[in-house]
KOLDOSE-896832 format. One record per residue: y, x, z of N, C-alpha, C, CB in turn. Coordinates in pm, whole numbers, plus 50000, padded with zeros to 5 digits. Glycine has a CB too. Layout:
BEGIN
YXZYXZYXZYXZ/...
This chain:
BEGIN
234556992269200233106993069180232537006269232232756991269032/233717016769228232707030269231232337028869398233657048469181/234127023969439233917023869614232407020769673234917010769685/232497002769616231016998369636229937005369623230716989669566/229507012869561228607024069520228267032469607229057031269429/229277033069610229217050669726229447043869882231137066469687/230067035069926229917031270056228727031370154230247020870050/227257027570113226597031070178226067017770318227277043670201/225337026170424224917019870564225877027370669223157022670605/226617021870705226897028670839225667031670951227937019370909/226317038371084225937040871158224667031471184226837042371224/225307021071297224357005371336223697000671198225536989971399/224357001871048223776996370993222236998270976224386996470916/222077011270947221277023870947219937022171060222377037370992/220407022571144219657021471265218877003771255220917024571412/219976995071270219136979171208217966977371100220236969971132/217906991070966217276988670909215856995270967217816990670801/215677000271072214257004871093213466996971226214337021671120/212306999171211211526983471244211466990271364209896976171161/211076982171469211016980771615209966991371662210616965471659/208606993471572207536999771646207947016371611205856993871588/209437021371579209137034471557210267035971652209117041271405/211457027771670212477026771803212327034671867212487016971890/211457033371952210757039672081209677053772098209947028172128/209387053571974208917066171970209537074471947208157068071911/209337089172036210397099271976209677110971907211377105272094/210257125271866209917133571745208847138571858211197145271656/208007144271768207027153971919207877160471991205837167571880/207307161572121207917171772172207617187772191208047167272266/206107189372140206177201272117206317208871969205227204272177/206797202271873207237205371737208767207071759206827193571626/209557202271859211097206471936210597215971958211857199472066/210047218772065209617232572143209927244472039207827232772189/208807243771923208407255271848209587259671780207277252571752/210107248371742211837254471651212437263571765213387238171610/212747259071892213397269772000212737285071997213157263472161/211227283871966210517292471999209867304571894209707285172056/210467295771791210007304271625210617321071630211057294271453/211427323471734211987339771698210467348271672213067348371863/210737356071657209477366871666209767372671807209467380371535/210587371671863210757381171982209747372672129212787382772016/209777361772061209447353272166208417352872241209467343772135/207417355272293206057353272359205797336672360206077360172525/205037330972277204737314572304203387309072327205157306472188/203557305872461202507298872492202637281572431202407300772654/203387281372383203517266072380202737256072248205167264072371/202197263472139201817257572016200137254372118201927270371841/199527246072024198257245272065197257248071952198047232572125/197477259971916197337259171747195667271071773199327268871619/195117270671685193537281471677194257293471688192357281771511/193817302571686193707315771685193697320771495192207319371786/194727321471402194327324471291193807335271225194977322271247/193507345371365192857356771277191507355871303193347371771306/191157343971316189697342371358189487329471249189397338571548/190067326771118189747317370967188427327070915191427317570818/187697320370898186847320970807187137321370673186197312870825/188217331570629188517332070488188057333170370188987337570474/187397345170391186617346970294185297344970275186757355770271/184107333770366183617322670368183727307870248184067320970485/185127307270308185787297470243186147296370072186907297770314/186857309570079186957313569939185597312569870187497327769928/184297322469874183767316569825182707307069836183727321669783/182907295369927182877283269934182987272869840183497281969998/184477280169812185727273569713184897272869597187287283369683/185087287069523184167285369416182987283469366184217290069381/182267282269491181057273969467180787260869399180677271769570/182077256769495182477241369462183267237869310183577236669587/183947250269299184287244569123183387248969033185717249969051/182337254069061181597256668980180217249268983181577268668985/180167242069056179237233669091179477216369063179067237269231/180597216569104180837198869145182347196869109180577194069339/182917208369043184217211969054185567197068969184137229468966/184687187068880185277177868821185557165668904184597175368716/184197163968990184567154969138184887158669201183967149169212/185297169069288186267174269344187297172269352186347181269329/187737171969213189127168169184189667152069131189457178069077/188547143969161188307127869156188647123869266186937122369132/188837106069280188977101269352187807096869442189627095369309/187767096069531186727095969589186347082869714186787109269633/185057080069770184757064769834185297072869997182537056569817/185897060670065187117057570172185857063270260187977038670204/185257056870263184297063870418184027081670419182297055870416/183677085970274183797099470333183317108570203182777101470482/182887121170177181857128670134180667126670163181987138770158/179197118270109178167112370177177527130970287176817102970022/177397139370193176417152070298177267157270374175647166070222/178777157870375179157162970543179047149370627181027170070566/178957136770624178747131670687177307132070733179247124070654/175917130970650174777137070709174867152770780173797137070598/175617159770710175897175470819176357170870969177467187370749/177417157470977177777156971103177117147671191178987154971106/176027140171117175027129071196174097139371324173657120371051/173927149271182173327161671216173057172471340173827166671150/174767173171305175167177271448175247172271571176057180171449/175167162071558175437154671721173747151771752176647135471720/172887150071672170997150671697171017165771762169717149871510/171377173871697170727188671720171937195471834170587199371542/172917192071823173927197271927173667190272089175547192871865/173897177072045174237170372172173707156172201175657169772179/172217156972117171397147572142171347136472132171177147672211/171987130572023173277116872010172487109871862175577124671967/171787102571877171457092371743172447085571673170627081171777/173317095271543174727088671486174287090171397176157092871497/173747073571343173857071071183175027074271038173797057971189/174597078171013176247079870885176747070970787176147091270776/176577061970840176837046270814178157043670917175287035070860/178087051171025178467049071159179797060771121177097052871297/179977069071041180777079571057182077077570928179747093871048/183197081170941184407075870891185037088270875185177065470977/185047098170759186107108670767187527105970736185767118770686/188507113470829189627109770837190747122670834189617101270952/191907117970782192687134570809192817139170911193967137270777/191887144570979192347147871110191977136171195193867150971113/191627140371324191347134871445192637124271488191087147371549/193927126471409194787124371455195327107871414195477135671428/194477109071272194477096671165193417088571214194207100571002/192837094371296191927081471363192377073771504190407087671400/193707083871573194087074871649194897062671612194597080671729/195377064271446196167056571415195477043971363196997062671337/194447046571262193167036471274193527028971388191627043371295/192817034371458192327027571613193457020471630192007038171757/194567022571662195617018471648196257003171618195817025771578/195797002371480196266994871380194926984971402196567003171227/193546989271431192706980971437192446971271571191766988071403/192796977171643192716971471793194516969671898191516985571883/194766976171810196366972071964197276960771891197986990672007/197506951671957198696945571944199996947372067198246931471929/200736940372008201906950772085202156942272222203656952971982/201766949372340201676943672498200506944372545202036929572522/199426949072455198066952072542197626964672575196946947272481/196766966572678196616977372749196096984272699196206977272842/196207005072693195437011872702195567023272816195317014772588/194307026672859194127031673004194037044972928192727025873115/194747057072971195087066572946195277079273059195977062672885/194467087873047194497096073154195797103773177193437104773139/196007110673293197457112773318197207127273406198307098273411/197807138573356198707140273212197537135573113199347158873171/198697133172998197387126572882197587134172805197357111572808/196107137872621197387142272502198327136872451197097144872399/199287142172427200607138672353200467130972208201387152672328/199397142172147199067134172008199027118872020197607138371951/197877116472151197867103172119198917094772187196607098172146/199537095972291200187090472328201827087972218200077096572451/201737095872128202817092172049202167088271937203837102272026/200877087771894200397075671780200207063771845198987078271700/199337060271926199727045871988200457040472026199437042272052/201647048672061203087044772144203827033571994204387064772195/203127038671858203847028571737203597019071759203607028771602/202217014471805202106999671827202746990471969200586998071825/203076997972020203566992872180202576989472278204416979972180/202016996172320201466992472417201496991372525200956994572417/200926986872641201486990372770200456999772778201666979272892/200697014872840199817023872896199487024273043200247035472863/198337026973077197707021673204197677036473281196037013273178/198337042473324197847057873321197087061373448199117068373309/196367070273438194777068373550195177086973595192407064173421/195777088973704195707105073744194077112673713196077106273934/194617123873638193257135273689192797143173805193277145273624/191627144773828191347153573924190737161873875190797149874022/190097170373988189577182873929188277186373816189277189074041/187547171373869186147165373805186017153973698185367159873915/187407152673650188067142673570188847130073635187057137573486/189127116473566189637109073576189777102773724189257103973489/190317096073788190137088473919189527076573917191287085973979/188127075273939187497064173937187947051874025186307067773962/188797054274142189227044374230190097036074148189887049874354/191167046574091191907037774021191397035073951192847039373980/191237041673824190417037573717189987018073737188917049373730/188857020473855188627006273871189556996073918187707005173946/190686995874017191736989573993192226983473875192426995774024/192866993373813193176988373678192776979273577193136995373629/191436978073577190506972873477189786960173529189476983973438/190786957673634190756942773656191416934573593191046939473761/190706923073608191346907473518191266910273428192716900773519/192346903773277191736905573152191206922073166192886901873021/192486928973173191996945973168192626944473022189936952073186/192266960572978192306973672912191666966572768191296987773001/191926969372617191466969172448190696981872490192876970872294/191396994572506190797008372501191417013672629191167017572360/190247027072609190287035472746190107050072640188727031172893/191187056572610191507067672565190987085472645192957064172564/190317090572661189427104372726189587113772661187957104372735/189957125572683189497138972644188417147272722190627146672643/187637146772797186537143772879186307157672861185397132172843/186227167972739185377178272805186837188172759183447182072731/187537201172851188617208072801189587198072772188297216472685/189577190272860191007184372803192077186872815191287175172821/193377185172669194347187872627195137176272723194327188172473/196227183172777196777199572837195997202472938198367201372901/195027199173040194637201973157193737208573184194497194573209/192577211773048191587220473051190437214573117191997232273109/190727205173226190017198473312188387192273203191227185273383/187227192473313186017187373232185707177073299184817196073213/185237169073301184367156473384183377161473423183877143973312/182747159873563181737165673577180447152673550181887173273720/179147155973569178097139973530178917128873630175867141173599/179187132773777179277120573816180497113073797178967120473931/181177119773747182367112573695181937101073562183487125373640/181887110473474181127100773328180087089473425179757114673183/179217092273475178297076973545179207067173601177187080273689/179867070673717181157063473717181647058373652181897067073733/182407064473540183067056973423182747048173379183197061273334/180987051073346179897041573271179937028273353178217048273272/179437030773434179207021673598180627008973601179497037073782/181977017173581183087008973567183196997973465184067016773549/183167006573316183387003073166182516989973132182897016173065/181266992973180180156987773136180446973273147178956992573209/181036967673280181546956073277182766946673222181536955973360/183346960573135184566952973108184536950072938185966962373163/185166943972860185286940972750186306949872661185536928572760/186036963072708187056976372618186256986772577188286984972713/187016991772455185897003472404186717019472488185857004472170/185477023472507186237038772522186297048272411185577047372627/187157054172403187867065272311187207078472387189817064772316/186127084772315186007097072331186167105772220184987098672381/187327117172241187837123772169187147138372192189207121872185/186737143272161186297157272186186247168072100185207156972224/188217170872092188127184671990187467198172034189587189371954/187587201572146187187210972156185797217872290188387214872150/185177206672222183307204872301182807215372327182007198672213/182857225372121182217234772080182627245772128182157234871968/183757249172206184687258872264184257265372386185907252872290/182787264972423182657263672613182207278372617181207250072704/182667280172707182887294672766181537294472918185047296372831/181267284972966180427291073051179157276073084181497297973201/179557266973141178447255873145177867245873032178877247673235/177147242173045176587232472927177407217472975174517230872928/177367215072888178507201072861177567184272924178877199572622/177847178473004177337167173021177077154572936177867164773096/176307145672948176347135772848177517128772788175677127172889/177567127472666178797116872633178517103872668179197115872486/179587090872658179847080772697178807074672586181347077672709/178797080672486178247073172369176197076272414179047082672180/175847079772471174447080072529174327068772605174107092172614/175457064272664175027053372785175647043072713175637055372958/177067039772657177137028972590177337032272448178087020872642/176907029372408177057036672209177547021072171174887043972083/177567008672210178157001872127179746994772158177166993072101/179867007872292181457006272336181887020472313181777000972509/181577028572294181717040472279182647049072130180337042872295/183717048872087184257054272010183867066771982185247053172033/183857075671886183797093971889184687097571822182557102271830/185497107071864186787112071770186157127971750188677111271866/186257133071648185587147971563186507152871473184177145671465/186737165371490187177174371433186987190671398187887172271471/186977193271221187027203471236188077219271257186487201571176/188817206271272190687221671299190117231171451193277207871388/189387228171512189277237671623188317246471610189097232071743/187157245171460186157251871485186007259571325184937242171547/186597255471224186897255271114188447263171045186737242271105/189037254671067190557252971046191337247870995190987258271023/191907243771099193287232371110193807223670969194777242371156/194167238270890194937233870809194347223970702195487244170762/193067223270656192637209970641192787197170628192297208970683/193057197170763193417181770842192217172070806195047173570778/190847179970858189817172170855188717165070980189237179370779/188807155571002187977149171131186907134371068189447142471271/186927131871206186007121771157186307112971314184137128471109/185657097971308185297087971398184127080871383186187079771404/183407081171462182087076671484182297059471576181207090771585/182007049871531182387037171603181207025171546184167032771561/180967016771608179927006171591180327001371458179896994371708/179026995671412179246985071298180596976771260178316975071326/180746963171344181536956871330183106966671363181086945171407/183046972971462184466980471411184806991671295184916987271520/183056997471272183677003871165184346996971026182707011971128/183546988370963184476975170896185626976470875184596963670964/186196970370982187846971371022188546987871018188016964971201/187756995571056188607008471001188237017170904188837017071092/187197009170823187707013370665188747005170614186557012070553/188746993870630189656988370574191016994970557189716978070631/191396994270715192647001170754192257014770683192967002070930/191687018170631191827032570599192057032470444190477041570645/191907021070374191757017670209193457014770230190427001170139/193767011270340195187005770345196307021570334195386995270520/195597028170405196617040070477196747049470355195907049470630/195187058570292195537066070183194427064870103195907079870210/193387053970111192707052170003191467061670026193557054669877/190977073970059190577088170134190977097470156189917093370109/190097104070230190797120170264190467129570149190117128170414/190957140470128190957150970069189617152770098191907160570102/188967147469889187697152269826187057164669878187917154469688/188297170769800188107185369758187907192869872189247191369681/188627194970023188327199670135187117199470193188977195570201/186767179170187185457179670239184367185970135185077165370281/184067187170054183027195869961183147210070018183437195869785/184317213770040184327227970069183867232670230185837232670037/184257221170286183647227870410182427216170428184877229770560/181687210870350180307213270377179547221570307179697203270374/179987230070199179727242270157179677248270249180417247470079/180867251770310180717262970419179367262770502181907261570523/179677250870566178427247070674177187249770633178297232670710/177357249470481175847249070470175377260670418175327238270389/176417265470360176237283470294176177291270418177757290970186/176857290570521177037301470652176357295670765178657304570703/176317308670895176257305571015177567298871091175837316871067/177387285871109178757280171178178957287471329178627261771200/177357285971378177147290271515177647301871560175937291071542/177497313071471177677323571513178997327271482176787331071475/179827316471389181387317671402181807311071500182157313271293/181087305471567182007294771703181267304571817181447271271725/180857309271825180237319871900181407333071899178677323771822/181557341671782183097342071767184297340571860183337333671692/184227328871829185857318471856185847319072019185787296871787/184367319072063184397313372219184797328172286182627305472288/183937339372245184147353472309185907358372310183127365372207/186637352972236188037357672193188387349972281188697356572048/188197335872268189017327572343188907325972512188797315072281/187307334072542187387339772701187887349072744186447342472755/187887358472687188517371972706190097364172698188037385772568/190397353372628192117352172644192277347272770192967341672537/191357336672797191667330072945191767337873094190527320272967/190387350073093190497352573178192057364273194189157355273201/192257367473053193557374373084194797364673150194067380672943/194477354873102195997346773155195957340373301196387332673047/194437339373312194047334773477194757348573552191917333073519/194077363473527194077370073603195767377873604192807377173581/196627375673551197907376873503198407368373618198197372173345/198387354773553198347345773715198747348273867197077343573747/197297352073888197157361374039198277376374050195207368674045/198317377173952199527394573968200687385573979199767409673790/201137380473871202457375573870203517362573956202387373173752/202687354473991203157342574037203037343074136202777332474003/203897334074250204097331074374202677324274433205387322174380/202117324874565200377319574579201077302874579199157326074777/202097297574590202167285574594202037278674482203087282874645/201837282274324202307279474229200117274874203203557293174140/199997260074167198527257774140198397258073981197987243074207/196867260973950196397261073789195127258373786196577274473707/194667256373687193287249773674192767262673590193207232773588/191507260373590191177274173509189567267173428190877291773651/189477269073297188967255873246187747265173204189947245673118/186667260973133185757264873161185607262072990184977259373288/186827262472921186457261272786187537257072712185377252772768/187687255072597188687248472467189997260472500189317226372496/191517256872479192497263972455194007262372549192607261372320/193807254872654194347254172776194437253772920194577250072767/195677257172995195127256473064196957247373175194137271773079/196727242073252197237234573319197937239973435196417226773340/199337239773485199737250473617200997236573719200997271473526/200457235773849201427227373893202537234473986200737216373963/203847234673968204547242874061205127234474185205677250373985/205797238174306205637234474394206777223474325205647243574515/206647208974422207117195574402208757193274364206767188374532/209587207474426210837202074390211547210474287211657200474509/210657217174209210177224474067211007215873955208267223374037/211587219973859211747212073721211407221173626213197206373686/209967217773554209227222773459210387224773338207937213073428/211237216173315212037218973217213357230073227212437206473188/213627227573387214947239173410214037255873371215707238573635/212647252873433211917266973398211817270073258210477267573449/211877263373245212017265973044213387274872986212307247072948/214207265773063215267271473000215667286373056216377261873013/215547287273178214947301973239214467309973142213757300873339/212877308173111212077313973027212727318172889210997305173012/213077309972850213577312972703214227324872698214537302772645/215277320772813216167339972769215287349672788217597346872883/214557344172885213627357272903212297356472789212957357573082/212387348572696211557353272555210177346872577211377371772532/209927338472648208597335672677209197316972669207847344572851/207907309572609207497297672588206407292072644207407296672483/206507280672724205497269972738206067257372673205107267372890/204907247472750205207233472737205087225172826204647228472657/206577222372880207237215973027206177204073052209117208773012/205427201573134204507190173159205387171973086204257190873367/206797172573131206987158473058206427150573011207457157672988/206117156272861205447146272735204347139472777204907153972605/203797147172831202417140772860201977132472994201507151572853/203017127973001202957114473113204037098373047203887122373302/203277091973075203607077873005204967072873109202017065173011/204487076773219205927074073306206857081773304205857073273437/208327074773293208977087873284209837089573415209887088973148/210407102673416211217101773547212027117573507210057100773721/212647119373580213717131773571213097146573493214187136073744/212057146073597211337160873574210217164073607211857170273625/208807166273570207807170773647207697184073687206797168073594/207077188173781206907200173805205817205873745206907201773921/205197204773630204197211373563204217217273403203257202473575/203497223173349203487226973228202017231773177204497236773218/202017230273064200867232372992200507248072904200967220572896/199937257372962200047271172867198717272472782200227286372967/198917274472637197847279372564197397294772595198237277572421/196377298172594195947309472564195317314872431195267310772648/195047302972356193927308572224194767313372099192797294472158/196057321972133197157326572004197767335172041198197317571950/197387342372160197807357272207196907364172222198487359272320/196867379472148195847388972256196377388472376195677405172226/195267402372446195227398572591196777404772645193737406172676/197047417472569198237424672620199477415572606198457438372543/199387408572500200697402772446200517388372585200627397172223/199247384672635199047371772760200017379672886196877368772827/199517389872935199307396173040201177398173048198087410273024/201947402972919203607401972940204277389572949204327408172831/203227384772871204707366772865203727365773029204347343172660/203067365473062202777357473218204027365673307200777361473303/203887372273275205097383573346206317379873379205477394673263/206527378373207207857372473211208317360973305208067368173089/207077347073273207057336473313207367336473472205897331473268/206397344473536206527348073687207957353473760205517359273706/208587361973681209627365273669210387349373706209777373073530/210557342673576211417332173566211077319473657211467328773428/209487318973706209687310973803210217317973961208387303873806/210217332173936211007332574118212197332074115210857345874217/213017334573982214617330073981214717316073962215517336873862/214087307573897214177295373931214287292174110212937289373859/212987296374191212857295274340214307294074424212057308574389/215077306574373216027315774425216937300774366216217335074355/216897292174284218147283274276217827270674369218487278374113/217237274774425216977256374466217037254174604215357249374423/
């Protein structure tokens, strides 16, 4: 009897007991990264994380106690699945007075994070073999929350002005595409923005087809030099998804966002959301619409943007000192990355391993392509988690390690 007891699942057994849609997905790949990269000695470009000496702490704090001294018994209640009703009017709010956008709060769904709404989406719209059109390189986040449901990914190359409309329209022939997934302004990893005629395009494409687009836009509020073009949701608002978050402007640790989506789909992702955790953290959202409403947000994202230019142009101009002229980069005009392609017979990953001894971290382009193949020649570097001195050495380093890479090949 005891044998029986203690025997257990073997190996195969083990593996048989887990269901098909997690098979195929693998651990992040940049949460691998960071374990390699956790020394202190290290220089890492590779997290995509805020800048934490730029929290609004003591804001927050007393925020905090505003809130237990105010509301402090619901707070700590359970609370209705769609949201906190006044940060959701704070965020109807914002998109009237920011970016010109008529979003009812009927229309708005807070969620943990931007990230819990790809899974929504997810669960509400994919079955396993249908398409989503996904820009390429894409984010990772999402490409490994939708990857649970199986989908086939449609992947659409970037250019300098966003997505490739040629293809783009290819693709989205015959049945076509459920969703069309965007990071449209700073997008994660590429920094890249859409310029108007891209988005008209898009519109011009979409408009005919029977798929919603996914506009995600963590980091809108981040812009360092031009004003931001219309969203998708101006021209079609009843195909138009909005993914919102406050980890880029706020902080992270939270894990607070939101999705903005039509009537009949919002429905379906409350549901799914009564399914997943019932709501998000009461108590957070009270506190940061305290914040919002006790402070200047503006003039803390105002803040965030001056730090986070002064980081870029250090790592652009690092760049130009350090690297070979063959080596290409994008240089973004806002949010917390920035995108570098090395010449074609390059392995973004052998450079890694280079780098490491030499104490410096990125993130090997790989992940963020749906196709796979040996090796890309690209990588993704943050700037918004180094000063400028601590940018200006790891580029160093990096430069370093891509001309001994050169020297092997």
């Amino acid at each position: 009897m005891k044998d029986l007891l203690t025997s257990g699942f073997n190996e195969l057994q083990t593996e048989m007991m887990f269901s098909d849609r997690i098979a195929d997905v693998p651990r992040s790949f940049i949460r691998e990264i960071l374990k390699v990269a956790i020394s202190p000695d290290i220089i890492s470009f590779a997290g995509g994380l805020p800048n934490r000496t730029l929290f609004p702490v003591e804001e927050l704090k007393q925020s905090a106690i505003k809130v237990f001294d105010t509301m402090g018994r619901d707070a700590l209640q359970y609370s209705n699945s769609e949201g906190y009703l006044p940060l959701r009017q704070t965020i109807s709010n914002y998109y009237l007075n920011k970016h010109h956008l008529k979003v009812d709060t009927e229309n708005i769904l807070i969620t943990s994070g931007s990230q819990q709404g790809l899974d929504l989406l997810g669960k509400v719209l994919i079955n396993q073999g249908d398409e989503v059109v996904i820009e390429e390189p894409g984010y990772l986040g999402a490409i490994q929350a939708l990857s649970l449901f199986r989908p086939v990914f449609r992947p659409v190359p970037l250019r300098d002005d966003g997505i490739d409309c040629n293809i783009l329209e290819e693709i989205v022939t015959g049945p076509g595409p459920k969703m069309m997934y965007t990071v449209p302004v700073f997008q994660n990893p590429s920094g890249i923005t859409y310029s108007p005629e891209t988005r008209k395009s898009v519109v011009q494409i979409m408009a005919k087809k029977n798929c919603y687009i996914v506009e995600d836009n963590p980091y809108i509020d981040l812009c360092f030099e031009d004003k931001i073009s219309e969203s998708f949701y101006a021209y079609l608002p009843e195909r138009t998804i909005l993914l919102g978050t406050f980890s880029k402007t706020t902080v992270p640790g939270f894990r607070l966002g939101w999705i903005v989506a039509p009537d009949k789909l919002m429905n379906k992702l409350i549901i799914a959301k009564q399914a997943a955790d019932l709501h998000t953290n009461v108590f957070t959202q009270m506190l940061t619409w305290q914040y919002l409403s006790d402070f200047d947000n503006d003039a803390h994202i105002r803040k965030i943007i001056s730090v986070y230019g002064r980081q870029r142009d250090a790592m652009v101009e690092a760049i130009k000192a350090y690297f070979p002229s063959d080596v290409k980069y994008t240089h973004p005009k806002g949010g917390m990355f920035l995108w570098m392609e090395l010449p074609r017979n390059f392995s973004s990953l052998e450079l890694f391993n280079i780098a490491i001894q030499k104490q410096v971290a990125f993130v090997p382009g790989d992940p963020f392509y749906t196709v796979k193949r040996a090796s890309y020649p690209t990588l993704r570097l943050n700037f918004s988690c180094s000063d400028e001195e601590t940018i200006d050495e790891g580029i160093r380093r990096l430069g370093e390690a891509v001309r001994e890479l050169g020297t092997r090949i």
